[in-house]
GUSELUM-307830 format. One line per field, with one value per residue (C-alpha): residue number from 1; x, z, y. Coordinates in Angstrom, 1 decimal, always signed. Each point is the difference from the previous one (the first is absolute). Example, Ala and Ser with C-alpha at 12.3 -4.5 7.8 and 13.67 -1.06 7.14 Angstrom:
num = (1, 2)
X = (+12.3, +1.4)
Z = (+7.8, -0.7)
Y = (-4.5, +3.4)
***
This chain:
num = (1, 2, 3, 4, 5, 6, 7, 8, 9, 10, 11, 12, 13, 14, 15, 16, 17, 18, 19, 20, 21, 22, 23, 24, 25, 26, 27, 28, 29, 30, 31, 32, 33, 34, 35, 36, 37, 38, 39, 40, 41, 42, 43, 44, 45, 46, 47, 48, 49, 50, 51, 52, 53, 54, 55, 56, 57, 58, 59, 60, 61, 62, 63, 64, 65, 66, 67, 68, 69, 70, 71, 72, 73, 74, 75, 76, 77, 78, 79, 80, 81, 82, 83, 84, 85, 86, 87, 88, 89, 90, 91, 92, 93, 94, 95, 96, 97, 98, 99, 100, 101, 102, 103, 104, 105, 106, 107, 108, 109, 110, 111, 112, 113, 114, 115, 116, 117, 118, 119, 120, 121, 122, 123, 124, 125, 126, 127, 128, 129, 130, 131, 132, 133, 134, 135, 136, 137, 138, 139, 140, 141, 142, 143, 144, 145, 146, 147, 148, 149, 150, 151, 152, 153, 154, 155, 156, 157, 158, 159, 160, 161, 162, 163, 164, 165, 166, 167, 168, 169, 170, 171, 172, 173, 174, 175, 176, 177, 178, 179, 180, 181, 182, 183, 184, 185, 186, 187, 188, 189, 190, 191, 192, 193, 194, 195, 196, 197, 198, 199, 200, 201, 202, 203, 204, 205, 206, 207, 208, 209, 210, 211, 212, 213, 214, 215, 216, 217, 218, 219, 220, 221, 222, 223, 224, 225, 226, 227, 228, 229, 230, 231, 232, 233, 234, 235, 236, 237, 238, 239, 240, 241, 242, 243, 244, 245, 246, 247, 248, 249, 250, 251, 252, 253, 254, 255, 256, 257, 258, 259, 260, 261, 262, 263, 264, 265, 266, 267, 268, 269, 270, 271, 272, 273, 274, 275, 276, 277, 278)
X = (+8.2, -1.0, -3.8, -1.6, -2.7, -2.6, -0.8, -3.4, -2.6, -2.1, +1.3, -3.5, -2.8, -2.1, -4.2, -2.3, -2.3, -3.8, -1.3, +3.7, +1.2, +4.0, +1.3, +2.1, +2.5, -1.3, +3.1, -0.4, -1.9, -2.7, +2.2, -1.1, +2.8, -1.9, +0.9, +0.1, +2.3, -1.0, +0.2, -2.8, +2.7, +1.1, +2.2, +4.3, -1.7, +3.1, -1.4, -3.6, -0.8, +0.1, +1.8, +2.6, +0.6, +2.8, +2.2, +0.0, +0.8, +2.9, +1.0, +0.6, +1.6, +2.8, +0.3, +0.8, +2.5, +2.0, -0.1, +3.1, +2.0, +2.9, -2.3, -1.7, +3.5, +1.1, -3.4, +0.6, +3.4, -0.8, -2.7, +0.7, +1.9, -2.8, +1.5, -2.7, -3.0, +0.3, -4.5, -2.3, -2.5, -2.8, +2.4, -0.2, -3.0, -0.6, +1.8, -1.7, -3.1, +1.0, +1.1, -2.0, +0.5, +0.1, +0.5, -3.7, -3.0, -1.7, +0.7, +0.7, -0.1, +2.9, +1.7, -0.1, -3.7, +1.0, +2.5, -2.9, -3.1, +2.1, +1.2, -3.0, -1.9, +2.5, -0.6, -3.7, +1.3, +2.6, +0.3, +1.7, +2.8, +1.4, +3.5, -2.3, -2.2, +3.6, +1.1, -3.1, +1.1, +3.4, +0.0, -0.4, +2.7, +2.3, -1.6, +1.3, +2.7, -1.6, +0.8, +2.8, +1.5, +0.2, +1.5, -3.6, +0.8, -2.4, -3.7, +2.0, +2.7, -2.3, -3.9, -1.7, +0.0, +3.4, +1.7, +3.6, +2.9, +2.6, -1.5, -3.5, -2.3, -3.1, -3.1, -2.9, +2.1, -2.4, +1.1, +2.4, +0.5, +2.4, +2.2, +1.6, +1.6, +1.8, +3.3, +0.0, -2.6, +3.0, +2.6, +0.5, +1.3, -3.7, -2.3, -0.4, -2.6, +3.0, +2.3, +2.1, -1.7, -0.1, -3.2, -1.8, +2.7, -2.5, -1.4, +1.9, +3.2, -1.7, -0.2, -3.5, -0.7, +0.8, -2.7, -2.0, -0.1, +4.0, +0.7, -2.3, +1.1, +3.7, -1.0, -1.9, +2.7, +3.2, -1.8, -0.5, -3.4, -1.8, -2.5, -0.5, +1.5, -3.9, -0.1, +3.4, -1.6, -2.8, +2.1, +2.0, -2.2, -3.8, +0.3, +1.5, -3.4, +2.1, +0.2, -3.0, -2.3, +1.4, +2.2, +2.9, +3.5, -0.8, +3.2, +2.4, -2.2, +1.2, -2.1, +0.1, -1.2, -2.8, -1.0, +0.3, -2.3, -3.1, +0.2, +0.4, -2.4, -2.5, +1.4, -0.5, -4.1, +0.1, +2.0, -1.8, -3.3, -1.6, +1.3, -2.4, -2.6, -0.4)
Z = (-15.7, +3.4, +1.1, +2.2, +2.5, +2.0, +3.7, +0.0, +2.1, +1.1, -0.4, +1.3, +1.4, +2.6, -0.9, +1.4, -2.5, +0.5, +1.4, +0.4, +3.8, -1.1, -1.3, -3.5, -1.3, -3.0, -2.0, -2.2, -3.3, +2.0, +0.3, +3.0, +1.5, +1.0, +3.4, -1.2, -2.7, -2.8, +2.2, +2.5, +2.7, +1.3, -2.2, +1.4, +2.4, +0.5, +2.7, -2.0, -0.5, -4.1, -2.4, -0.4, +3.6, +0.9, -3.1, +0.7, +3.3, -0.7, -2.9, +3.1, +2.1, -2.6, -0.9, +3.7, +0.1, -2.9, -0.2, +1.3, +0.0, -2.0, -2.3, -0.6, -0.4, -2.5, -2.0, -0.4, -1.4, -2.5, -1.6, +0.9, -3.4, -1.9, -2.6, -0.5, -2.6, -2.2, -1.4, +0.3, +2.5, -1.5, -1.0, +4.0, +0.7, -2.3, +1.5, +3.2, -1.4, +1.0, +3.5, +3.2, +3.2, +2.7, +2.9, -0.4, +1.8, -2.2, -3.7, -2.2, -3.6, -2.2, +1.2, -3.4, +0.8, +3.5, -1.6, -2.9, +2.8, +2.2, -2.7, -0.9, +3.6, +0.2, -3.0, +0.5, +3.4, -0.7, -4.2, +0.2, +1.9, -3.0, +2.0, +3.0, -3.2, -1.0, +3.5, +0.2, -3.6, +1.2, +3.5, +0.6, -3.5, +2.1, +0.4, -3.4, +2.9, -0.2, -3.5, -1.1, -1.8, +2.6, +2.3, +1.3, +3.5, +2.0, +1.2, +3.4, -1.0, -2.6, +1.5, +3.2, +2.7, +0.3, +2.8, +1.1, +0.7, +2.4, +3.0, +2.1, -1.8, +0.9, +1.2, -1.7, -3.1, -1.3, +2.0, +1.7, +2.0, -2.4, +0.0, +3.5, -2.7, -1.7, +1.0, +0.2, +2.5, +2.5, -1.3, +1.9, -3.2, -1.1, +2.9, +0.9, -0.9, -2.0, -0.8, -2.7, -0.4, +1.5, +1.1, -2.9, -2.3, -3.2, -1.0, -3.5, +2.5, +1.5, -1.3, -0.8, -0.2, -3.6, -2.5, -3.0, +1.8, +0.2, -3.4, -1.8, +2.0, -0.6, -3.8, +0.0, +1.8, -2.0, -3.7, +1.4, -0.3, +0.2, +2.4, +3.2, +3.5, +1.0, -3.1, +1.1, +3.5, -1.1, -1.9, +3.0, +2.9, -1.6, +2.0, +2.8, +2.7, +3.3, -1.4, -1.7, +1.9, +4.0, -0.5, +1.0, -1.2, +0.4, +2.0, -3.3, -2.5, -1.0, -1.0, -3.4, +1.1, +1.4, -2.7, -2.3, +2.4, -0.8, -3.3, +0.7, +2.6, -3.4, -1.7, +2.4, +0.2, -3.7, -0.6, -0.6, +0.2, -3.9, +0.8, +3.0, -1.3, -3.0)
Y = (+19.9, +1.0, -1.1, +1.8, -1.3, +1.3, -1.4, -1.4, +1.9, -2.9, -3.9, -1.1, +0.6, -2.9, -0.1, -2.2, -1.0, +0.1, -3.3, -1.5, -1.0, +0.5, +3.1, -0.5, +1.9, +2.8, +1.4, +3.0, -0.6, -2.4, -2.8, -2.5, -2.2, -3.0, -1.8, -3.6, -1.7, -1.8, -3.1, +1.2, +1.1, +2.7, +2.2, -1.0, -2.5, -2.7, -1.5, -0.9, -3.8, -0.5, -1.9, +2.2, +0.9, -3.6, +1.2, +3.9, -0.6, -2.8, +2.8, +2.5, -2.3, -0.9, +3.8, +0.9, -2.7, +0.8, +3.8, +1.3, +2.7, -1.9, -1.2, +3.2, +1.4, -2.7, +0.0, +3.4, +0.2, -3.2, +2.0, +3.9, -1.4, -0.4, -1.9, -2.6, +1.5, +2.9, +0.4, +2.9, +0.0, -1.4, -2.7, -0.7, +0.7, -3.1, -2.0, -0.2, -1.7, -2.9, +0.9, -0.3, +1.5, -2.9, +2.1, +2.0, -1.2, +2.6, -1.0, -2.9, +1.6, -0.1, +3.6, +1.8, +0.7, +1.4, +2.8, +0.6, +0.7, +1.7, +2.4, +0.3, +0.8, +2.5, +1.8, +0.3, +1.4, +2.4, +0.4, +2.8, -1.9, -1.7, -1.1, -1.6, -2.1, -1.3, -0.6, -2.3, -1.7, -0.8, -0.5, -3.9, -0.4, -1.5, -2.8, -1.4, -1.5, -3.0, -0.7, -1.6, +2.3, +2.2, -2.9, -1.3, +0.6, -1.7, +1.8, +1.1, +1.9, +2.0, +0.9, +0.5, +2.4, +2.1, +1.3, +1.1, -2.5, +1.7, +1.2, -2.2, -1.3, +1.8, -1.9, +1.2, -1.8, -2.7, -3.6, +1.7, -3.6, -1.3, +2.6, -2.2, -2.1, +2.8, +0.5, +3.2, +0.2, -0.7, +2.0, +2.9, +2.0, -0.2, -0.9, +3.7, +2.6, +1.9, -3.1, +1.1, +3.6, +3.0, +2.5, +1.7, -1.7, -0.3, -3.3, +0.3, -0.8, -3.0, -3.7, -1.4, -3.6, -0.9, -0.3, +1.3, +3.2, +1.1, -1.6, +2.0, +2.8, -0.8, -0.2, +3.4, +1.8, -1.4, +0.2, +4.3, +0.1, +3.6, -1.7, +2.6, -1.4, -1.2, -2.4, -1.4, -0.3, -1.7, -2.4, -0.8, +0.0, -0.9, -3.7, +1.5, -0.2, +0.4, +3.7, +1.3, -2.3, -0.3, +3.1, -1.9, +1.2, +3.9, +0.7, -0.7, +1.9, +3.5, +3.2, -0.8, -3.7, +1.8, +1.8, -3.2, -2.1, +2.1, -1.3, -3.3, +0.0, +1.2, -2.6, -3.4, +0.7, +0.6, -3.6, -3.3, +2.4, -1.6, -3.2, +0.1, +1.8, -1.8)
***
C-alpha cells in the first residue's frame, strides 16, 4: 500500500493576542501553544530552579557520558533483532502507564496519556492526515525499554534529547558541558563536524544517540510498515532539538530529509500541546 502525503501549506502562524505582552504560538484549528509548562516555567527551560530541575540535569550528564558510538552500535545490533515482545499496539501502548519520563522538565504523567493527547491534538489539526494521528499514537512506544521485559535498560540509554554519535557534538545540545567526559569527545574519528560521515550523506546513514526514538524506528522499519518516510522521520528524530530547534546538523541531511523535516517541524508544536493546555 503506498500512502500518499501532501506538504503542509502553513505549520504555524505567530499572533499576539489582545491585551497580552508575549506573542503565543496559534496552530491551525485555534489551537494556542502556551509559553509556560505545567510547572509555571518556561516550556524546555533546563536551566529553571524546580524540583525536577537537579535530576534532569544529572539524567543529561550520565547520558552524555555513556552515549557512544560503540554503544549505539552494539545497542543497535542487540535489538535490530527484535526478538523480545511479539503484542499489538495497544498492547504497548498499555504498557507505558506506568512509565514516566525522568528526563522532561515539562511532564510527569504516566506516558500513555502523552501518546493519547498528542494523537489527539493532531487529529483535531490535520484529520484528514490519518498516518500523522498514528504517528502521534506510536511515537514515544519505545519507551516500553524500561520494562523488564524488554531488558529495563536504565532512563539514559532510552529518553531524552537525541543527537548523532560519530562526528562533534554540537553545542546548542542541551548540557552540552558533560559531553568533556565522553570519550569520544577526544577521538579524532569523531571529534569532527563530519566524523564518520560524509556531506549531504542522509541522516538514515548516521548514528543517533540510542533511545525510544531509533528503537521504535528500528521496529517500524523491520516489521515493513506502509508508514510514508515523514512518519519514520518523526519516529526517529521527534527528540532530536539540535535539529528542528537550533538547526544544527543541516549539512548531513538530504533532499528527501528536507522534505520530511516540514512535517516534523508540524509535528513538535503539535506534541505535548493537551498536556499543557489542559
Amino acid at each position: 500500500m503506498t500512502i500518499l502525503i501532501h506538504q503542509p501549506d502553513v505549520v504555524a502562524e505567530v499572533e499576539e493576542k489582545n491585551g497580552a505582552e508575549e506573542e503565543e504560538l496559534v496552530l491551525d484549528g485555534g489551537f494556542v501553544v502556551p509559553n509556560i509548562n505545567s510547572f509555571g516555567q518556561t516550556f524546555r527551560d533546563y536551566e529553571a530552579e524546580g524540583d525536577r530541575q537537579p535530576g534532569v540535569e544529572n539524567f543529561y550528564r550520565t547520558n552524555h557520558i555513556n552515549q557512544t558510538y560503540d554503544f549505539v552500535k552494539r545497542m543497535r545490533q542487540e535489538y535490530g533483532q527484535l526478538n523480545r515482545v511479539e503484542m499489538s499496539i495497544w498492547e504497548c501502548c498499555e504498557l507505558l502507564n506506568d512509565v514516566v519520563d525522568e528526563s522532561d522538565p515539562d511532564l510527569d504523567e504516566p506516558q500513555i496519556e502523552h501518546l493519547l493527547q498528542t494523537a489527539e491534538a493532531i487529529r483535531k489539526d490535520y484529520p484528514d492526515e490519518d498516518w500523522l494521528h498514528l504517528t502521534g499514537l506510536i511515537h514515544d512506544l519505545g519507551k516500553v525499554l524500561l520494562l523488564p521485559s524488554f531488558g529495563e535498560l536504565p532512563q539514559w540509554a532510552v529518553v531524552g534529547d537525541t543527537y548523532p554519535v560519530g562526528c562533534a557534538f554540537d553545542e546548542s545540545i542541551v548540557h552540552h558541558k558533560y559531553f568533556k567526559e565522553n570519550p569520544d569527545y577526544y577521538n579524532p574519528d569523531y571529534n569532527t563536524e563530519y566524523g564518520a560521515y560524509s556531506p549531504g550523506c542522509g541522516l538514515d546513514s548516521v548514528m543517533m544517540s540510542w533511545g525510544h526514538d531509533d528503537y521504535m524506528y528500528l521496529v517500524a522499519k523491520e516489521n515493513k510498515t506502509t508508514l510514508p518516510s515523514a512518519a519514520l522521520f518523526i519516529i526517529r528524530y521527534h527528540s532530536f532539538y539540535a535539529l528542528h530547534r537550533s538547526e544544527a546538523y543541516k549539512h548531513l541531511m538530504n533532499e528527501q530529509d528536507v522534505e520530511d523535516l516540514k512535517w516534523l517541524q508540524v509535528f513538535k508544536y503539535l506534541n505535548h500541546l493537551f498536556f499543557l493546555t489542559s
